[in-house]
Structures are given as C-alpha cells and as structure tokens.
C-alpha positions in Angstrom: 198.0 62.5 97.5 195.3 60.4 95.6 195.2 59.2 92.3 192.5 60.3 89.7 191.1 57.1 89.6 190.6 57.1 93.5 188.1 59.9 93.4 185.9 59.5 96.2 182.4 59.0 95.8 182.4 58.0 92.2 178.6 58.9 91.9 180.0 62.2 91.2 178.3 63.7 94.8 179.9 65.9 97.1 181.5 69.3 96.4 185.1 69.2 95.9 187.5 72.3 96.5 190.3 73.7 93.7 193.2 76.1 94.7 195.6 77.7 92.2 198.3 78.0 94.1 200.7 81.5 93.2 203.2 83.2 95.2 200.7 86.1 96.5 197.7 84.7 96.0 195.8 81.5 95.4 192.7 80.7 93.2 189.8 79.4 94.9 187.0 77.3 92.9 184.5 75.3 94.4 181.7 73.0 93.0 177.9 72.0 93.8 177.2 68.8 94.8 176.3 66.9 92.2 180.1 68.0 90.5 177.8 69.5 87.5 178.5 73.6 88.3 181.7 75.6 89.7 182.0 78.3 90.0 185.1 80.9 91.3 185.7 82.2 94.8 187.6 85.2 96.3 191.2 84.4 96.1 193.4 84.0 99.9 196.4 86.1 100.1 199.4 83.2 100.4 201.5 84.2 103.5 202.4 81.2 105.6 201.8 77.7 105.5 199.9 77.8 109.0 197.6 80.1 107.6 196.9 79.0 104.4 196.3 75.8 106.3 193.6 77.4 108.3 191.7 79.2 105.3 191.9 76.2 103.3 190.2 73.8 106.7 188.1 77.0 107.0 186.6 76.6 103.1 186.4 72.8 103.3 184.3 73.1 106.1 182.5 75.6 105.5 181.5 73.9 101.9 181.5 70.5 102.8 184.3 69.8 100.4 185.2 65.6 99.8 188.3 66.4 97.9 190.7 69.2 97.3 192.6 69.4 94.0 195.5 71.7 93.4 196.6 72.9 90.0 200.2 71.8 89.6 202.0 74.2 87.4 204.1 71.9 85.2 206.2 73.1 82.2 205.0 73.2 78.7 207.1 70.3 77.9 205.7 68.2 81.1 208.4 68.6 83.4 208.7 70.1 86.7 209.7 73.8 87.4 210.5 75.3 90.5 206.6 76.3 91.5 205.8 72.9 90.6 208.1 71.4 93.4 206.0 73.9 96.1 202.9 72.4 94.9 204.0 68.6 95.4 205.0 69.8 98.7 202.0 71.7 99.9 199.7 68.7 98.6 202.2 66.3 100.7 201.1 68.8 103.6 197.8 69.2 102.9 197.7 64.9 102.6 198.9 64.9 105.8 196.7 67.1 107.5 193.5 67.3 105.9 191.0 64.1 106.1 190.1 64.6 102.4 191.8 63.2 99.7 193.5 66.0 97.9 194.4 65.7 94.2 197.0 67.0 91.6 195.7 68.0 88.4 197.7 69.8 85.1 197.2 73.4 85.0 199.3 74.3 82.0 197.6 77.1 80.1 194.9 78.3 83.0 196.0 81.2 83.6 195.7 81.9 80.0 192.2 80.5 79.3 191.2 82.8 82.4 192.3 85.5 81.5 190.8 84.6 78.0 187.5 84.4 79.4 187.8 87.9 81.7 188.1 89.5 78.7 185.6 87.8 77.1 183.3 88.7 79.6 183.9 92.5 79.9 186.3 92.9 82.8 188.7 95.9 82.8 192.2 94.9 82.3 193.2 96.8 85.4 190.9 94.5 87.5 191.7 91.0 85.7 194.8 90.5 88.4 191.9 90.3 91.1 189.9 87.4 89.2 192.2 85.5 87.5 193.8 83.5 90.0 190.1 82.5 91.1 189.0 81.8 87.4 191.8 79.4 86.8 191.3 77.5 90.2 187.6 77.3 88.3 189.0 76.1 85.2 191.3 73.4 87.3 188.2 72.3 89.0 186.5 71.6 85.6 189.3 70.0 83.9 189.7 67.9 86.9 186.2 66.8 87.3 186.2 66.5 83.3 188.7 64.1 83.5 186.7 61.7 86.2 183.8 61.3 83.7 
C-alpha cells in the first residue's frame, strides 16, 4: 500500500480505479484520464479472493488504471471495525499482486451520500441496493483524488 502523497504521476494523468469493498458486492468507480470526471461502474458480486482478483486485473486492464484505491470502512470515531481489518488485508493482497500502486482512502459516510444522491436523482428505492455500492466507489474516487489536489 502507497501513501497519498505517493500518487503516481502527480500531473494528475492516468485513470485510476475505486472499489467499495461489501460482503456481496463491491462498488466500482473509475475515472478519465486527466482525474477530472468519474463516473460509477456495474458493481462485482464478492465471492472469492481468486476471483475478485481476476475482475479487478480484468478492469485495470481493460481501463488502463495507474492506481487502485479502496474505500476503508473505518468507524465514526476513526478506529477500525471488523470490515475495516478485510480491507487492510485485501489491499496487502492486492499490493502484492497488482503492479499498480493501490491506495486506502476514508469512506465514512459514502454509503450515505450515495444513497443521498440516488434519491436525489429519481431512482426507485427498490433499485437503490443495485447502485449504491457503485455510487459510493464513485464518491471514494472523488474524495480520493480531491485530496491529491
């Protein structure tokens, strides 16, 4: 794991990947190039690590992704919780397997804003389970490349 202040390519080019990692599914987000749009993908079912090593490889390459960044689920008072322990381990595995720098970033209150913002934007409550996860890894993703500004 990297550092914010490591952020590769500090000319801000290159897309870099966001998951929001849950127990049945994880958020995707991805960004353009220049690190000036994201915008949401469709979410991965979480089954394995294998696989979810595989989809992840398979949307880094298929993007072009310099970085990855995972939204580490901290409690409100900053400490760590259970799900926060899985993500420092899947980023320790995904450091050790990927040849991009992958990133940590505080996702307190995502879930939250997304839904927030589903709402805002007309989706039915029976269909926000199916965007949310994806609209927080977007959130992550701009909080993230906020922060490198």
């Amino acid at each position: 794991m990297t550092d914010h202040d490591n952020v590769p390519d500090q000319e801000g080019r290159g897309r870099v990947l966001s998951l929001d990692i849950g127990q049945k599914r994880i958020g995707v987000a991805i960004c353009d190039e220049t690190r000036t749009a994201v915008r949401a993908l469709a979410p991965i079912l979480r089954t394995n690590w294998k696989r979810l090593l595989i989809d992840t490889e398979a949307l880094i390459s298929s993007f072009d992704a310099k970085a990855l960044v995972l939204g580490l689920p901290l409690n409100m008072d900053g400490s760590d919780s259970l799900s926060t322990q899985d993500v420092r381990r899947l980023a320790r595995n995904f450091s050790s397997s990927l040849k991009i720098p992958v990133f940590l970033q505080d996702e307190r209150l995502t879930t939250v804003e997304a839904e927030e913002r589903l709402r805002d934007a007309g989706v039915p409550q029976k269909d926000l389970k199916r965007f949310v996860d994806s609209e927080a890894a977007k959130i992550i993703l701009i909080d993230f490349l906020s922060a490198q500004t």
